[in-house]
C-alpha angles and dihedrals in degrees: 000000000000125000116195138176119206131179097175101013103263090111091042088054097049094044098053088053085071102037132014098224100033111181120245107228084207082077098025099054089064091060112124095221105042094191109125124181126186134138085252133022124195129194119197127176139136123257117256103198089346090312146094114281109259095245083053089052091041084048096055099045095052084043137089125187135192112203134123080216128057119170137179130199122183131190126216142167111213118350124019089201093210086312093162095049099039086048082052098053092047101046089043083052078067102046091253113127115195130216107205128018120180144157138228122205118214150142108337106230088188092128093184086057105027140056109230093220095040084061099047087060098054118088113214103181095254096158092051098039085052086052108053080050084045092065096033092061093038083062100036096242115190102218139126122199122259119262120192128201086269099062085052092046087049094051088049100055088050096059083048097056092039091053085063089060117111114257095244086045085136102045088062103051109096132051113193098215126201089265096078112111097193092250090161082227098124087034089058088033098058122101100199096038094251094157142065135176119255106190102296098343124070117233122212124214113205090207102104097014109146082176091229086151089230084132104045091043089052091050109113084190097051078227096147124079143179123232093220130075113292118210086214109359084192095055116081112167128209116171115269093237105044119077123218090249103054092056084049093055090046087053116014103127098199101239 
């Protein structure tokens, strides 16, 4: 049993390297009754700020699992910032203990800091990387991945620049330009239910927003912008082998 959370695609590919019918958290986290039992249980999810994504952390308190095997993977693009260790302490904070925690470095979505078609050129070794955790979790390895002083220190330097961001950082992320032709694609994309249709333009709510770009990298119109610098405004990114549809129907919220 694997549970994963994508914006992009990255966590849904590597899930479903694992298991053919992973389970987006987006739905599961809406089941009444959130007890899941299985021989093994996998989390994966990317890292938000070198942690776990806030829908991931709300899923896991309102969760239990009974398994002699809990594992974590978490992808990231540049620096991990201490993710393993950071996904332990918080899943120890809950009394779960995890037995394996890994991650997987992939293409970095980060649209402020990366060029969309920079990233798509590099090769990070996915495949490789899947295999070796492959074979971990097919043997029930008990390991969690290393983490140094400098991933502390970056970790670190990232709560201290982020301690500079306006409060209402979030509410200002997004601009909806002209160019939006009400497809409907960011309202069904959106994991926490941010946008709504006005006539023939989307309209995006702030209230909910984890700013995980599921919606601006969906976009066919490139009619969502950010209000902060872009590396490569043209570039968006979804993972090759994901299609779109299959990211709306892990987070499409209905409304």
């Amino acid at each position: 049993m694997i549970f994963y959370f994508t914006a992009t695609g990255n966590s849904l590919y590597a899930a479903k390297q694992l298991e053919e019918h992973p389970i987006s958290i987006a739905q599961a986290i809406h089941d009444r009754e959130k007890l899941y039992r299985a021989d093994r249980i996998g989390i994966v999810c990317p890292v938000f700020g070198h942690e776990m994504p806030q829908l991931v952390k709300e899923f896991l308190k309102g969760a239990r699992f009974e398994t002699d095997y809990f594992y974590i993977l978490l992808t990231y693009g540049n620096r991990h910032g201490g993710a393993a260790e950071l996904a332990g302490n918080f899943a120890g904070s809950l009394g779960i203990d995890p037995a394996y925690i890994n991650v997987i470095l992939m293409a970095d979505n980060f649209l402020p800091a990366f060029d969309m078609d920079e990233q798509r050129r590099l090769d990070k070794k996915v495949d490789e990387q899947m295999e070796r955790i492959r074979e971990d979790i097919a043997e029930k390895r008990r390991w969690t991945a290393p983490v140094t002083e400098r991933d502390r220190a970056v970790h670190r330097e990232f709560l201290k620049k982020l301690s500079g961001t306006p409060p209402d950082f979030l509410k200002n992320l997004y601009e909806i330009t002209e160019e939006c032709i009400g497809c409907g694609i960011c309202q069904r994309i959106c994991p926490e239910g941010c946008f709504h249709l006005e006539g023939q333009k989307s309209v995006w709510n702030s209230a909910g927003c984890i700013g995980c770009m599921a919606c601006i990298d969906a976009c066919p119109m490139l009619a969502i912008k950010l209000r902060i610098p872009e590396k490569n405004p043209k570039a968006r990114y979804r993972n090759e082998n994901i299609r779109i549809n299959e990211i709306i129907a892990a987070n499409n919220q209905g409304k």
